[in-house]
C-alpha positions as CSV (number, residue, x, y, z in Angstrom):
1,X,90.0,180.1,-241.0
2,X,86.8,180.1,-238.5
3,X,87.2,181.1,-235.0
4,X,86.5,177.3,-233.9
5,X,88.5,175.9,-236.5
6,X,91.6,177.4,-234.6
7,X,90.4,176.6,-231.2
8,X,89.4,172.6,-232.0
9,X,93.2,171.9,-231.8
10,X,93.5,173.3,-227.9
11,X,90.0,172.1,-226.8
12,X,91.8,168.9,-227.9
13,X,94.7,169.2,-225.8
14,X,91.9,170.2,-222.8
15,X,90.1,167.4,-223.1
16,X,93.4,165.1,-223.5
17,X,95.0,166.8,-220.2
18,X,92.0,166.6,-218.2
19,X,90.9,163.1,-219.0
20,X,94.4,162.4,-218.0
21,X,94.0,163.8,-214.7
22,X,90.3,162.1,-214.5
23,X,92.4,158.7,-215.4
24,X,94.6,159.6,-212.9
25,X,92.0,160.3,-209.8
26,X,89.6,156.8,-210.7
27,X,92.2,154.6,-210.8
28,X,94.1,156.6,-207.6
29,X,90.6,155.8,-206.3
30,X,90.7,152.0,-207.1
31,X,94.7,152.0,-205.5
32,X,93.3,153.2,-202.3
33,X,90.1,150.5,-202.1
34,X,93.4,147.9,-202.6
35,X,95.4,149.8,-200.0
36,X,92.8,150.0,-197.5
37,X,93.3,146.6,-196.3
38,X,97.2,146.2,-197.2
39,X,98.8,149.1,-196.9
40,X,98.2,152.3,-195.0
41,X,101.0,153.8,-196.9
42,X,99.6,153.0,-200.4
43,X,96.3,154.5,-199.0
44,X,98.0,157.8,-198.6
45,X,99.7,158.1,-202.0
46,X,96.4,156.9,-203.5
47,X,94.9,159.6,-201.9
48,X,97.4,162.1,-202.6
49,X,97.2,161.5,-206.5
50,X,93.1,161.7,-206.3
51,X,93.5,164.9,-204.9
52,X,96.5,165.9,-207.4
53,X,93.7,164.1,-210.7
54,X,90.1,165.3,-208.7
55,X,91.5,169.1,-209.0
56,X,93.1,169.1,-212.7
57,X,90.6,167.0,-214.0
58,X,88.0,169.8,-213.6
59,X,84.3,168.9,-215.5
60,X,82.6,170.8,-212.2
61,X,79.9,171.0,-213.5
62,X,79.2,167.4,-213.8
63,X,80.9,166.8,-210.2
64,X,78.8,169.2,-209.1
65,X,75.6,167.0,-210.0
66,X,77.0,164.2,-208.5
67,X,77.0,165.9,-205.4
68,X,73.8,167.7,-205.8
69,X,72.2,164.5,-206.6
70,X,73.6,162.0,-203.8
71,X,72.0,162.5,-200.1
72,X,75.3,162.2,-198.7
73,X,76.7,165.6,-199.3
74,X,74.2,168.0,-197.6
75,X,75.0,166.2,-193.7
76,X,78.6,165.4,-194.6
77,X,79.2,169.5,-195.4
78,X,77.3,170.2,-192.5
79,X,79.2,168.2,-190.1
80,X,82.3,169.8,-191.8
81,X,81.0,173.1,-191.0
82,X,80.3,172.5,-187.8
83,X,83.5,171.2,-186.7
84,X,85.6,174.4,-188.1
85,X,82.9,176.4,-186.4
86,X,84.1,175.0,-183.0
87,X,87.3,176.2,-183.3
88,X,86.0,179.2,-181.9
89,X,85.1,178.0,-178.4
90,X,87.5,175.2,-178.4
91,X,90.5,175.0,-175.6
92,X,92.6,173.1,-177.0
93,X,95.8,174.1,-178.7
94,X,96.6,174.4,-182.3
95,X,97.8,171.1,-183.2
96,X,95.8,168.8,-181.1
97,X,92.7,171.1,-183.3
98,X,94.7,170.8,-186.7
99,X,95.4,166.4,-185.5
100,X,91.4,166.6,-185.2
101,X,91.1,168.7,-188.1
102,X,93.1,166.0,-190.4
103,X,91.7,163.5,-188.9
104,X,88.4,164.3,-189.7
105,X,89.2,165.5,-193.8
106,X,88.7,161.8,-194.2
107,X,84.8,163.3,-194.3
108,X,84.9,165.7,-197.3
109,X,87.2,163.1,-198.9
110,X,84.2,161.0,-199.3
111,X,82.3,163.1,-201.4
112,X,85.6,163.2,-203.5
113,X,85.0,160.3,-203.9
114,X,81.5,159.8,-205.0
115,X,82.4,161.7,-208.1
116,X,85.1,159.4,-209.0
117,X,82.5,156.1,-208.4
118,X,79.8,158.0,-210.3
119,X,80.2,155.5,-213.0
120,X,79.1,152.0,-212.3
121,X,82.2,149.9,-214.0
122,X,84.7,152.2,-211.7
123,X,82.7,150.6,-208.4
124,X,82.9,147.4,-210.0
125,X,86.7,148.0,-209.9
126,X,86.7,149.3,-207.0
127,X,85.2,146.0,-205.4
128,X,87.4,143.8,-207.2
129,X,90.2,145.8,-205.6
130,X,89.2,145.7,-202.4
131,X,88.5,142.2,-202.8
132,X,92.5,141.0,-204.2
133,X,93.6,143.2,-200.9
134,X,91.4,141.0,-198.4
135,X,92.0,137.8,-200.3
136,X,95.7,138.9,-200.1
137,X,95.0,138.9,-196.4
138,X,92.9,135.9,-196.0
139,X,95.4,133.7,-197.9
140,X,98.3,134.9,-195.8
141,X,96.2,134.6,-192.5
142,X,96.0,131.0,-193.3
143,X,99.4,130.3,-194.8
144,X,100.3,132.0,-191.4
145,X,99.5,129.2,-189.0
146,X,101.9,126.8,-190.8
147,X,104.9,129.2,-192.3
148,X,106.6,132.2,-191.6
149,X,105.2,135.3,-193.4
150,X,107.8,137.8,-193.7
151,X,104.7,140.6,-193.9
152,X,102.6,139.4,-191.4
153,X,102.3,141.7,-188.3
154,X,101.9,138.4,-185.7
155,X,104.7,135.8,-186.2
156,X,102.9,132.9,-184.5
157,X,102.1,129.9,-185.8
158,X,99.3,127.1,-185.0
159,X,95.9,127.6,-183.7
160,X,94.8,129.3,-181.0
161,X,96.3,132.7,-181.4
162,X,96.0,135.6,-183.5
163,X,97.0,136.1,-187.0
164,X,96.6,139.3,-188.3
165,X,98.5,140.3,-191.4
166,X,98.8,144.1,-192.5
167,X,97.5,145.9,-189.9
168,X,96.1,145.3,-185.9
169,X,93.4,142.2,-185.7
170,X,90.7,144.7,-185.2
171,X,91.1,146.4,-188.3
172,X,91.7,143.3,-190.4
173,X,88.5,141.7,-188.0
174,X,86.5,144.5,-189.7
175,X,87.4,144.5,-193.1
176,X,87.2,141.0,-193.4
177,X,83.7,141.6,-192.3
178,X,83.0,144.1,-195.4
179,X,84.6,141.7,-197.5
180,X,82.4,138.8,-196.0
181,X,79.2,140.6,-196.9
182,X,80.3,141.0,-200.3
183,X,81.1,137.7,-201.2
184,X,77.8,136.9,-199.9
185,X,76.3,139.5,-202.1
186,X,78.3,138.0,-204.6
187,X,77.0,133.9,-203.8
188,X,73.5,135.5,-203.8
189,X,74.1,136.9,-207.4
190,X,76.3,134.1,-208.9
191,X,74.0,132.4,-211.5
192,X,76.2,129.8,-211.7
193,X,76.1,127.2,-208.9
194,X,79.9,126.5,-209.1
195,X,80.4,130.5,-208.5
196,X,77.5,130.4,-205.9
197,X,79.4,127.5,-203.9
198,X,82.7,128.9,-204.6
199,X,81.4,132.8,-203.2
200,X,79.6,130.9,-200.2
201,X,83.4,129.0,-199.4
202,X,85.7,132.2,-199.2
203,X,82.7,134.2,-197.0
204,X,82.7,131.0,-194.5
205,X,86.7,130.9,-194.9
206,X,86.7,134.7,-193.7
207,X,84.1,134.0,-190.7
208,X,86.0,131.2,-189.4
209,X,89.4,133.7,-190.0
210,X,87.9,136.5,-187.7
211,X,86.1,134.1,-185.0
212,X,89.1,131.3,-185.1
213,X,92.1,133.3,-186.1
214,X,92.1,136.7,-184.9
215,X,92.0,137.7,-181.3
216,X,89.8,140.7,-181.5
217,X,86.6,140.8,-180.1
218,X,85.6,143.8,-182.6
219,X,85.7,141.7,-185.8
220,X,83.7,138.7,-183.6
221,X,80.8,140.8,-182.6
222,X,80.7,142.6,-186.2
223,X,80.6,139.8,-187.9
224,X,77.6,138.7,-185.7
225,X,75.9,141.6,-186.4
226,X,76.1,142.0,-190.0
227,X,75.1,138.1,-190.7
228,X,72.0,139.1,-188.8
229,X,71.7,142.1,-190.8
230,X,71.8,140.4,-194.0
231,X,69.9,137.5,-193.0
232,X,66.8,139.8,-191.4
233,X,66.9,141.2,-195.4
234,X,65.5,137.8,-196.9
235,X,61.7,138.5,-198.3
236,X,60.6,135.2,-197.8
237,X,59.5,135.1,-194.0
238,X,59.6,131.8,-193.2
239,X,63.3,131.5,-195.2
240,X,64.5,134.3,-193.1
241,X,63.4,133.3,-189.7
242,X,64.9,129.5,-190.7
243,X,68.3,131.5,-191.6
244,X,68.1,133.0,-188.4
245,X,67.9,130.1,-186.4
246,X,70.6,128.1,-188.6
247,X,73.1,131.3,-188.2
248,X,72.3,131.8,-184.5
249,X,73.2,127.8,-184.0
250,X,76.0,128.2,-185.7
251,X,77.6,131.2,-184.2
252,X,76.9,129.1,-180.7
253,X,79.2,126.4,-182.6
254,X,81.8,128.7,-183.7
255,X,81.8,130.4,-180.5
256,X,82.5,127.2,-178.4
257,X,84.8,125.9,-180.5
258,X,87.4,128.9,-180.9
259,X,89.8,129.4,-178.1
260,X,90.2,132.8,-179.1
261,X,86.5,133.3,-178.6
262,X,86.1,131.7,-175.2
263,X,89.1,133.5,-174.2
264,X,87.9,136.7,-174.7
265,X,84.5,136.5,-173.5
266,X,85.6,135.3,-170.4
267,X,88.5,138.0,-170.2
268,X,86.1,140.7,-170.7
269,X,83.5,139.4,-168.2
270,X,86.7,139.0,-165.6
271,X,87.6,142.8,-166.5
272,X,83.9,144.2,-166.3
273,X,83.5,142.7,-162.9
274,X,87.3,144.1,-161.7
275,X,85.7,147.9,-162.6
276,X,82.6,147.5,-161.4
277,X,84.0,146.1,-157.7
278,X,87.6,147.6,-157.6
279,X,87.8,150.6,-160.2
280,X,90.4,148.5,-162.5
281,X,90.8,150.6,-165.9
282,X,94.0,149.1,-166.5
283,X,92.1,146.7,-168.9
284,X,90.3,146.8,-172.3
285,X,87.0,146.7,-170.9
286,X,87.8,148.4,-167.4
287,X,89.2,151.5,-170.0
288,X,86.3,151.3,-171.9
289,X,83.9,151.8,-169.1
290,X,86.0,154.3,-167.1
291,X,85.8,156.5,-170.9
292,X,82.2,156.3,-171.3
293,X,81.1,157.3,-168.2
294,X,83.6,160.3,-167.8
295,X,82.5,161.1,-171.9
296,X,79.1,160.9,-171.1
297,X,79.7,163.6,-168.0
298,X,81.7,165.7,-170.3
299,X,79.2,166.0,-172.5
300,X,76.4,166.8,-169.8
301,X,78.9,169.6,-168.9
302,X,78.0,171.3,-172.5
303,X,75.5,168.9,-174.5
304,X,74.0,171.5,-177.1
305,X,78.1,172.7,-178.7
306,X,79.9,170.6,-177.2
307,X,83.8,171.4,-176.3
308,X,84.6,172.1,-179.4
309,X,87.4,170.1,-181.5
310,X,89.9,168.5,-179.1
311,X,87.7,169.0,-176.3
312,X,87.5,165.8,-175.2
313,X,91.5,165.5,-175.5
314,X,91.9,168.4,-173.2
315,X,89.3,167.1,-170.8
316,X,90.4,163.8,-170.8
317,X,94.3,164.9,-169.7
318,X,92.6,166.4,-166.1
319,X,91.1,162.9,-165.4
320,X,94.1,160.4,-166.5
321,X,97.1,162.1,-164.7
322,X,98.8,158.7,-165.5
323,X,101.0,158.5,-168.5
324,X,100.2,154.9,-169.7
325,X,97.0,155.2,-169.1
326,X,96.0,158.7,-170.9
327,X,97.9,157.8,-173.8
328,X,95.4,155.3,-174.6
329,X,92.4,157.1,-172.8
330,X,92.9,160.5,-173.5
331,X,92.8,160.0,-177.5
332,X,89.5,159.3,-177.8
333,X,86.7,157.8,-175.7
334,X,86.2,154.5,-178.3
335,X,82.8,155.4,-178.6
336,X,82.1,157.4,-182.3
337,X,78.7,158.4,-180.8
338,X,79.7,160.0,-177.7
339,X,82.7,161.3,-179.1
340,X,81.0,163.5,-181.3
341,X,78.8,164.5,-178.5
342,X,81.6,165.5,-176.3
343,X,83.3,167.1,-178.6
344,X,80.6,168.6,-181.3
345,X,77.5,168.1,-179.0
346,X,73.7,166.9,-179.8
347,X,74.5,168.6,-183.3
348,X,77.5,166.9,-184.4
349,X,75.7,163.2,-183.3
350,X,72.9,164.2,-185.2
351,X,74.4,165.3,-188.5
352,X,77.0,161.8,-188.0
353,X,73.0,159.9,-187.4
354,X,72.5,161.6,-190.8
355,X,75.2,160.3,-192.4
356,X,74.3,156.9,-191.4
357,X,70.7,157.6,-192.7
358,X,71.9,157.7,-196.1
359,X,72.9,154.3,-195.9
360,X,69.7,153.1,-194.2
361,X,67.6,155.1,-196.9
362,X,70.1,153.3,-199.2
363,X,69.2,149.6,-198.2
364,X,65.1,150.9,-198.7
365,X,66.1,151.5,-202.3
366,X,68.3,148.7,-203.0
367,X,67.3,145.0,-204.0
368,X,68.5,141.9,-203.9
369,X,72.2,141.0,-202.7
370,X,72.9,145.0,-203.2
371,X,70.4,145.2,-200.4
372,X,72.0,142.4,-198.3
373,X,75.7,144.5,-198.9
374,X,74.6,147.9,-197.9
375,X,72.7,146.2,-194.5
376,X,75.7,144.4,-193.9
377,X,78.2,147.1,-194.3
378,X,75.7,149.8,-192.7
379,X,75.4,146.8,-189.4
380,X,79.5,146.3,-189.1
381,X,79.7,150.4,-189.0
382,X,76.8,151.0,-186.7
383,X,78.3,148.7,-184.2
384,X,81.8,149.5,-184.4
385,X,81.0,152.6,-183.3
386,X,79.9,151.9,-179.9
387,X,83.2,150.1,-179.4
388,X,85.9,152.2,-181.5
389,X,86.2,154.8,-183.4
390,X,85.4,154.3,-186.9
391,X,86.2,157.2,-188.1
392,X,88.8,158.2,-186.1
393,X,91.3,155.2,-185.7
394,X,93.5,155.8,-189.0
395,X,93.0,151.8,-189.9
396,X,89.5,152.2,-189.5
397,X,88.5,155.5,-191.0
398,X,90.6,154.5,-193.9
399,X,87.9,151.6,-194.4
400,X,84.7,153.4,-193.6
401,X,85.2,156.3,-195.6
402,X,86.0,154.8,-198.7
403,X,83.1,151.9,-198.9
404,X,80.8,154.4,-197.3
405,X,81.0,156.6,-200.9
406,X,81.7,154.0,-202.9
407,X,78.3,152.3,-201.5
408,X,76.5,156.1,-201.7
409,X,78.1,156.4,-205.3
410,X,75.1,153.9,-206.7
411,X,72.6,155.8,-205.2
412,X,71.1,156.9,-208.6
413,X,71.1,153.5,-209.8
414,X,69.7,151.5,-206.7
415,X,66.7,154.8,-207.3
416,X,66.2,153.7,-210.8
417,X,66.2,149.8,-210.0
418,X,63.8,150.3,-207.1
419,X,61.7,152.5,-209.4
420,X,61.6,149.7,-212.2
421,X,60.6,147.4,-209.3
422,X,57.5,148.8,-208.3
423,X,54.3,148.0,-210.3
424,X,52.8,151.0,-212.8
């Protein structure tokens, strides 16, 4: 008997095991996308067994090609890099380095995780799991203002105050944004009119959910922004501009006639004008301006390094002697952009501007509602992170660094498409 005769039967086993451990880390992959806007606890065992599946499941060679072929990895390794370079000049101690550290693994994960959406039908799931999580949501925001919803976070009923479900109402504000821009996508692809009209309902159910029934500001001014986005990506210029005026008339209508809207607004104009004449950083806004301007003078103090990780932690505790007030202050500056600059200098902003490159090189290449998706997606992130911490806040990071990939993932494709697109 042959050599290879007597090996067949444990190359079978090999391949057996490890497209077990494949199986396990794709449909892990899928659990998280449902956890993400759910269940923060599923979203950690999901990633737990995609790590456990990603490593047994071996075939490097072929996730090395992902990786070599998707312009995501080079900035996100980079960035990594950097970060456990400034350890070394760093002041902080070890576990506020190794919280930053963990916080920020959430980056490597994602190219994890292109390898696992390599494959188009696994983003397809994907999708569709993300989308039964945020129509979990949406159905239970609603069922909310009438009856009691044993897992809803608020326990308020009627109209006029907030309903978020799973997690906080900025989280759930921004992923019902990503899942508004996907429906969209999905209306603009629906062949069918019933699908198109039944696509278009659920987005405008989810708009009037984050501008009518959630009480964050976040999810009202990303939602803005990534209708805008997705609008400016019609080809037709005189369809576009039309859509522009029809969606700036109706945020106008949406805005006057939500409660939680007008509220808002005005609460933030009070609390601007209380910092600007008194000092008061006792407010959302007052906070929010006190941490910018002392994050933009931390990072003057060493723009081209920066402090290193967990420098802006240790700075922050010499400026907010107050308990209450550094425990929301000294975290992080809710800025992404000029915490990376505090903390990882011009560099690290630059190589996190990379990584959002990818996805603006991505809408150049895309078509279609794909194109409308990745703009809308690339808008909600963009802004968010002038306001929060996208991926820092654990809600929010859980979000952005799984669509992020799983957008990146179709990168060959989108190529391909844009190729077939463009005359010979």
């Amino acid at each position: 008997m042959s050599d290879t005769v007597m090996a067949a039967p444990d190359r079978g086993w090999l391949d057996r095991t490890t497209a077990f451990f494949d199986g396990m880390a794709r449909w892990s992959a899928v659990g998280l996308l449902i956890g993400v806007p759910t269940s923060i606890a599923l979203v950690n065992i999901s990633i737990l067994f995609l790590l456990i599946g990603w490593v047994g499941s071996g075939r490097w060679q072929r996730k090395w090609a992902v990786l070599k072929a998707s312009p995501l990895t080079l900035p996100v390794l980079l960035l990594s890099l950097w970060m456990l370079l400034g350890i070394a000049w760093s002041d902080a101690d070890r576990k506020v380095i190794g919280s930053h550290l963990y916080v920020y693994s959430k980056l490597p994960l994602m190219l994890v995780l292109l390898t696992v959406f390599d494959e188009a039908r696994w983003r397809q799931r994907a999708w569709w799991a993300f989308a039964v999580g945020c129509l979990i949501t949406l159905g239970s925001t609603y069922a909310s203002i009438w009856v009691h919803i044993p897992w809803a976070d608020s326990n308020q009923r009627g109209f006029g105050v907030s309903h978020h479900i799973f997690n906080d109402y900025i989280a759930q504000g921004l992923a019902m944004s990503v899942f508004i821009a996907w429906a969209i996508s999905r209306a603009v692809d629906a062949r069918q009119p019933a699908l198109r009209w039944g696509w278009a309902l659920i987005a405008a159910l989810g708009v009037f959910s984050v501008t009518h029934l959630l009480e964050g500001r976040t999810g009202q001014v990303t939602v803005v922004a990534m209708g805008l986005a997705m609008v400016l990506t019609i080809e037709s210029a005189r369809v576009r501009w039309a859509a522009v005026l029809l969606l700036a008339a109706g945020a106008v209508v949406l805005a006057f006639s939500s409660p939680l809207i007008v509220a808002r607004v005005t609460q933030a104009l009070a609390e601007a004008r209380q910092y600007d004449s008194a000092g008061v950083v006792s407010t959302s806004i007052g906070a929010r301006l006190d941490m910018w301007r002392n994050a933009w003078t931390m990072f003057l103090d060493n723009p081209w390094i920066g402090h290193g990780p967990g420098g802006y932690r240790v700075l922050s505790t010499a400026i907010y002697s107050v308990g209450a007030q550094c425990s929301v202050s000294c975290i992080h500056p809710h800025n992404q952009y000029l915490f990376f600059m505090v903390d990882h200098g011009i560099p690290g902003l630059l190589l996190y501007l990379w990584v959002l490159g990818c996805l603006a090189a991505l809408v150049w290449r895309s078509h279609g509602a794909q194109r409308a998706l990745v703009t809308g997606f690339l808008a909600v992130l963009f802004v968010d992170g002038f306001i929060n911490g996208p991926f820092w806040v654990t809600t929010e990071r859980h979000l952005f660094a799984s669509v992020l990939p799983l957008l990146l993932a179709g990168w060959a494709a989108a190529t391909a498409r844009g190729a077939r697109s463009r005359p010979a």
